[in-house]
C-alpha positions in Angstrom: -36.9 -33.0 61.4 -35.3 -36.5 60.0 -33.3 -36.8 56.9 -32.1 -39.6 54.5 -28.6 -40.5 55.1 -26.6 -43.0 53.2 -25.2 -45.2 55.0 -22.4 -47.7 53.5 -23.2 -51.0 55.2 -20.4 -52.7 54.3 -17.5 -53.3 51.7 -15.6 -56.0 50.6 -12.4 -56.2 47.8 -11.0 -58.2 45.4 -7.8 -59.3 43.5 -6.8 -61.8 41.3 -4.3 -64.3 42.0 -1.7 -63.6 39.3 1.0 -60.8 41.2 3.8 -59.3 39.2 6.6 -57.9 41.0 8.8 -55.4 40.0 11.5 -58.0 39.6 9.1 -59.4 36.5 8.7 -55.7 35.2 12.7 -55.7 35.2 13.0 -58.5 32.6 10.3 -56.8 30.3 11.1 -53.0 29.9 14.6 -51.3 31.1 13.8 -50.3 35.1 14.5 -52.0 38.6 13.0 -52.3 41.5 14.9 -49.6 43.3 13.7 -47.1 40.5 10.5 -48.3 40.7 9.9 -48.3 44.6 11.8 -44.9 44.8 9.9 -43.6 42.2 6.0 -44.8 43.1 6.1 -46.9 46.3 4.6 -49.8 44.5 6.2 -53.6 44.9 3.7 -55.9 43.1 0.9 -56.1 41.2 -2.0 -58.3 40.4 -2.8 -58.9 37.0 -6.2 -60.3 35.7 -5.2 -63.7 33.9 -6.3 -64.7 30.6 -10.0 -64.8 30.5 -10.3 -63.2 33.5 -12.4 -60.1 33.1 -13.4 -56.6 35.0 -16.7 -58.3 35.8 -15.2 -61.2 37.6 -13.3 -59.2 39.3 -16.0 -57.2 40.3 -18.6 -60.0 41.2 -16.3 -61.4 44.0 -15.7 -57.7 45.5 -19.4 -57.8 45.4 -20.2 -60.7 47.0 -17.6 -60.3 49.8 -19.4 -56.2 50.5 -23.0 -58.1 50.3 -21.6 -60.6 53.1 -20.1 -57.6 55.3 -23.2 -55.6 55.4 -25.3 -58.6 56.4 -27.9 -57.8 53.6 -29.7 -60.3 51.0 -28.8 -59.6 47.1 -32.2 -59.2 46.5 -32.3 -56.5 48.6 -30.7 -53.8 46.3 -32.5 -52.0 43.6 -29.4 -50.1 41.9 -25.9 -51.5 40.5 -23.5 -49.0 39.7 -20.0 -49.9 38.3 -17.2 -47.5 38.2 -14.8 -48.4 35.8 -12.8 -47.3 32.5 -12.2 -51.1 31.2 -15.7 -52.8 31.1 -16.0 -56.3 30.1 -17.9 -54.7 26.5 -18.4 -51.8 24.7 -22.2 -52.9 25.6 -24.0 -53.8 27.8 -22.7 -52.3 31.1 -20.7 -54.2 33.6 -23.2 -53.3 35.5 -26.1 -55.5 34.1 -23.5 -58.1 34.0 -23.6 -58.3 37.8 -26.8 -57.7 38.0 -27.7 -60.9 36.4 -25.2 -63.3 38.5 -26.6 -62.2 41.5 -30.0 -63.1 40.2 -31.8 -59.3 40.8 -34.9 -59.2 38.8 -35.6 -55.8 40.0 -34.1 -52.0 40.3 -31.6 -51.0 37.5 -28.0 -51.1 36.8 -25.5 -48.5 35.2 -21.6 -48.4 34.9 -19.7 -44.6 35.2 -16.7 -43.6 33.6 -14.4 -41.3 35.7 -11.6 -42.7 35.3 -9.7 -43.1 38.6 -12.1 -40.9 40.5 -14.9 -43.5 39.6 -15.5 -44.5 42.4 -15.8 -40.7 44.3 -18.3 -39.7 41.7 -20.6 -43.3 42.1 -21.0 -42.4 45.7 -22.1 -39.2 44.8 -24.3 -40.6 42.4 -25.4 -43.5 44.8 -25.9 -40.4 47.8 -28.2 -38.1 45.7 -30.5 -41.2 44.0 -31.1 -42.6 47.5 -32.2 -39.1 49.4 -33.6 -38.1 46.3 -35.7 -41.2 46.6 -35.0 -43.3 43.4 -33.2 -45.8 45.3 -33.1 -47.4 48.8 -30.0 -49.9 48.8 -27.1 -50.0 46.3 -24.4 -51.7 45.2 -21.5 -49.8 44.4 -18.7 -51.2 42.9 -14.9 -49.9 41.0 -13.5 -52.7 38.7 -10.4 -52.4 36.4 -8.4 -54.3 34.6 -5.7 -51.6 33.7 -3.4 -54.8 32.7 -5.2 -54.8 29.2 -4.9 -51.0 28.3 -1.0 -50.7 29.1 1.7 -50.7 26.3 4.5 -53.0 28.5 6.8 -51.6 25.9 6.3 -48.1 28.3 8.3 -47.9 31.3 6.6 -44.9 32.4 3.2 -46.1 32.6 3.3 -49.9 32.8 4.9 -49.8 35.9 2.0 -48.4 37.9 -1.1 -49.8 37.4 -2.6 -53.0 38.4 -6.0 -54.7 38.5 -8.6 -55.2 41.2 -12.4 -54.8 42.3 -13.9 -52.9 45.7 -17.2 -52.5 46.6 -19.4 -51.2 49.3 -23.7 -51.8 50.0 -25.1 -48.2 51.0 -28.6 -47.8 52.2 -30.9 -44.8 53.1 -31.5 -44.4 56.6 -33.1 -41.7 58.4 -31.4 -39.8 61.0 -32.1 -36.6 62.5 -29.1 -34.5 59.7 -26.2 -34.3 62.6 -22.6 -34.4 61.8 -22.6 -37.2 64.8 -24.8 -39.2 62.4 -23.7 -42.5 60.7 -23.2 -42.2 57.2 -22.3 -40.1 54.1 -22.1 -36.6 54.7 -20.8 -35.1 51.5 -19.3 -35.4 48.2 -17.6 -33.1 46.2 -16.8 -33.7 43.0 -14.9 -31.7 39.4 -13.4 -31.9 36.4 -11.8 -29.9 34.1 -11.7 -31.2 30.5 -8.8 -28.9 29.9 -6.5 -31.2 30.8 -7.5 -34.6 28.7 -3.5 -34.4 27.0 -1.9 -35.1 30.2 -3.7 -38.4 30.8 -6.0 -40.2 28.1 -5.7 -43.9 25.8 -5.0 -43.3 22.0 -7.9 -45.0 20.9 -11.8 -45.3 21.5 -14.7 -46.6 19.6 -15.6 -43.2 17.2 -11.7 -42.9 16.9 -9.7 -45.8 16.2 -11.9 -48.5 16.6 -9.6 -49.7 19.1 -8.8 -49.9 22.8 -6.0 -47.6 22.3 -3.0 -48.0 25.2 -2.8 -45.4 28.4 -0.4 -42.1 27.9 0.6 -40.2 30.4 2.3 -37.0 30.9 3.7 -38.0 35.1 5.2 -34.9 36.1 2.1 -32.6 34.9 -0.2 -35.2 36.1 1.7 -35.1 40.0 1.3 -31.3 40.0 -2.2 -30.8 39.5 -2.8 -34.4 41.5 -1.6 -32.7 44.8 -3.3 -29.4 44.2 -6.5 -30.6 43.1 -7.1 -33.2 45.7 -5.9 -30.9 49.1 -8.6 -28.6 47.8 -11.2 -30.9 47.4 -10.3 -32.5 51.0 -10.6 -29.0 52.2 -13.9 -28.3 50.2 -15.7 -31.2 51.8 -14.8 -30.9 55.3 -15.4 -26.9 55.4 -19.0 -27.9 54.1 -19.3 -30.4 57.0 -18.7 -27.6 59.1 -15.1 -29.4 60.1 -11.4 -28.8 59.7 -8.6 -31.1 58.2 -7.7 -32.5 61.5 -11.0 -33.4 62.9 -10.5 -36.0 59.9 -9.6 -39.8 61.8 -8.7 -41.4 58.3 -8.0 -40.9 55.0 -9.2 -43.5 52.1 -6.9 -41.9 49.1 -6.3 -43.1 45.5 -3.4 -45.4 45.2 -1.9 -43.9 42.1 1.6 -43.0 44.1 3.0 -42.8 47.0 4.7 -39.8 46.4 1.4 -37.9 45.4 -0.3 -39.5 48.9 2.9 -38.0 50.6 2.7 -34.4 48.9 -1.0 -34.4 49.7 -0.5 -35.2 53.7 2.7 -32.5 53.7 0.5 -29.9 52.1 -2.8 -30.2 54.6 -0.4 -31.4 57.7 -2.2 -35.0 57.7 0.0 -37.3 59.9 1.0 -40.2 57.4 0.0 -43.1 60.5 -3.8 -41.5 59.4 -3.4 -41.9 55.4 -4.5 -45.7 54.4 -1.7 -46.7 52.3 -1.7 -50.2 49.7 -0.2 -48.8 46.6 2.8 -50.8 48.1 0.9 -54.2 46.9 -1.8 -52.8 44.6 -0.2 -50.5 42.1 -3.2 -47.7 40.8 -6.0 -50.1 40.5 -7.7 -46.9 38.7 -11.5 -46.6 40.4 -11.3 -49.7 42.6 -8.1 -48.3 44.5 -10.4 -46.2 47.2 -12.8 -49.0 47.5 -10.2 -51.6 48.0 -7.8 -49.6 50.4 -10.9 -48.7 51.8 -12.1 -53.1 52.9 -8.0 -53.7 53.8 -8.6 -50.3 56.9 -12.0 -51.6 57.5 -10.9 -55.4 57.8 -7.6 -54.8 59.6 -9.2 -52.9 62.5 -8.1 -49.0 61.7 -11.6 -48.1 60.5 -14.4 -48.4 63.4 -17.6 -47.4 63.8 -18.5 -43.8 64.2 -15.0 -42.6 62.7 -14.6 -39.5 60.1 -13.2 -41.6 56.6 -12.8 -39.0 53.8 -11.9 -41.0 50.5 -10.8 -38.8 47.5 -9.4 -39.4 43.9 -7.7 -38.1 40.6 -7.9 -39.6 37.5 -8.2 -38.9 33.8 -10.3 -36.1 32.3 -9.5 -34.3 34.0 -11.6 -35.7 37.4 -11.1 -35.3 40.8 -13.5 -35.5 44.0 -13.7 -36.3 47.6 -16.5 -37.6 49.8 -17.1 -37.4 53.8 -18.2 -40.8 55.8 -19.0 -41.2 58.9 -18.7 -45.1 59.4 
């Protein structure tokens, strides 16, 4: 008996040009480089310039995953956007890119999970496409983090960064093996609990206002490293696999110390954990996406390898999802 696997075509990433270095962050709030680099492993930054919005962004990471799958834009029927700063209140990002790519049919819809975006669009994307409602999608994470940061805040201004990755997945029949190309599973949570230790002070019902990221680090590092091992664990046990049978891991970029704690805790050898928060900063819901087109371009990532992405973000989210590529 055949199945409907999603399989993700290709992917493709974007940054903007503008980089900000820890040097720069030096001159605007009280830190250094070394405090910064000890601290979270990031370097530099890119920064959307004036004017530049999440939907730019996210057009080019499109166009670059639409290239690498070898597909037409008129072949997909579903946009999703994953991202926490969209271009408007409404309409979605979403139908934004929708429209530039000239698609006159299908649908279009942005998600808000925060940093695990990205995790919970695939999921999204999966189920739609063997429930039938779609065929091929888009899926993209956009952010620009840079315009929901007080720089005044050493604490949280330091880490994030802006950026777009996206990937095509299209349903494909295959006879259901683990062997077979494609998404195998996605496991994603939340737990609303937690919404103090990560959250912006202002919303549309609220304040009327944007409202500036807050962030509670040391809370948000402990739960970071226990949620994600057992979501990594949750989705290969249900593929019928262990940790090590695992060739890559595709990880947030929030910090490299979290990345670290996570490897230590399920015995992941660090040479298998794709790593830019170096040169990205947390790019929020495109960081999986974009890490995910630098292992892919580079080489690391080849066909018929086991890629399990997973992310935490705000919410509290977290999830993880099983590719073979």
């Amino acid at each position: 008996m055949t199945i409907t696997r999603s399989v993700i075509l290709g992917c493709g990433g974007f940054l903007p040009g503008k980089i900000l270095t820890n040097y720069d962050l030096a001159k605007m709030v009280d830190t250094s480089d070394a405090w910064i680099e000890e601290r979270t492993g990031i370097k530099v930054r890119h920064i959307a310039r004036d004017g530049e919005t999440t939907s730019d962004l996210a057009y080019e990471a499109a166009l670059k995953a639409i290239a690498n799958s070898g597909i037409k834009a008129t072949d997909i029927d579903l946009v999703i956007v994953a991202t926490t700063t969209p271009d408007e209140t409404f309409p979605s990002t979403a139908t934004k890119i929708q429209a530039r790519l000239n698609m006159l049919k299908g649908a279009a819809f942005d998600i808000q999970a925060v940093c695990s975006g990205f995790i919970y669009g695939l999921s999204v994307a999966d189920n739609m496409i063997r429930g039938g409602s779609a065929k091929t999608v888009l899926l993209i994470g956009a952010e620009t983090m840079s315009r929901i940061l007080d720089w005044t805040d050493r604490g949280t201004c330091v880490l994030f960064g802006d950026g777009a990755g996206a990937v095509v997945i299209q349903g494909t029949e295959s006879e259901g093996a683990p062997s077979d190309r494609g998404i195998l599973n996605t496991k994603i949570f939340s737990d609303g609990r937690l919404h103090d230790l990560l959250y912006t002070d202002g919303g549309v019902s609220s304040t009327r206002t944007t409202g500036f990221l807050r962030m509670q680090g040391r809370e948000v590092f402990k739960h970071a490293v226990t949620n994600i091992a057992a979501a990594i664990q949750a989705s290969a046990e249900q593929a019928g696999l262990t940790v090590p049978d695992i060739d890559w891991f595709v990880p947030h970029q929030a910090n490299q110390r979290i990345l670290d704690g996570t490897a230590r805790k399920l015995s992941i050898r660090p040479e298998r954990v794709v790593s830019t928060v170096s040169q990205h900063g947390n790019t929020s819901a495109a960081s999986v996406p974009l890490a995910l087109s630098v292992a892919v371009e580079d080489g690391r990532i080849k066909r018929g390898d086991l890629v399990l992405m997973e992310a935490m973000g705000g919410g509290f989210t977290w999830g993880a999802a099983l590719v073979r590529w």
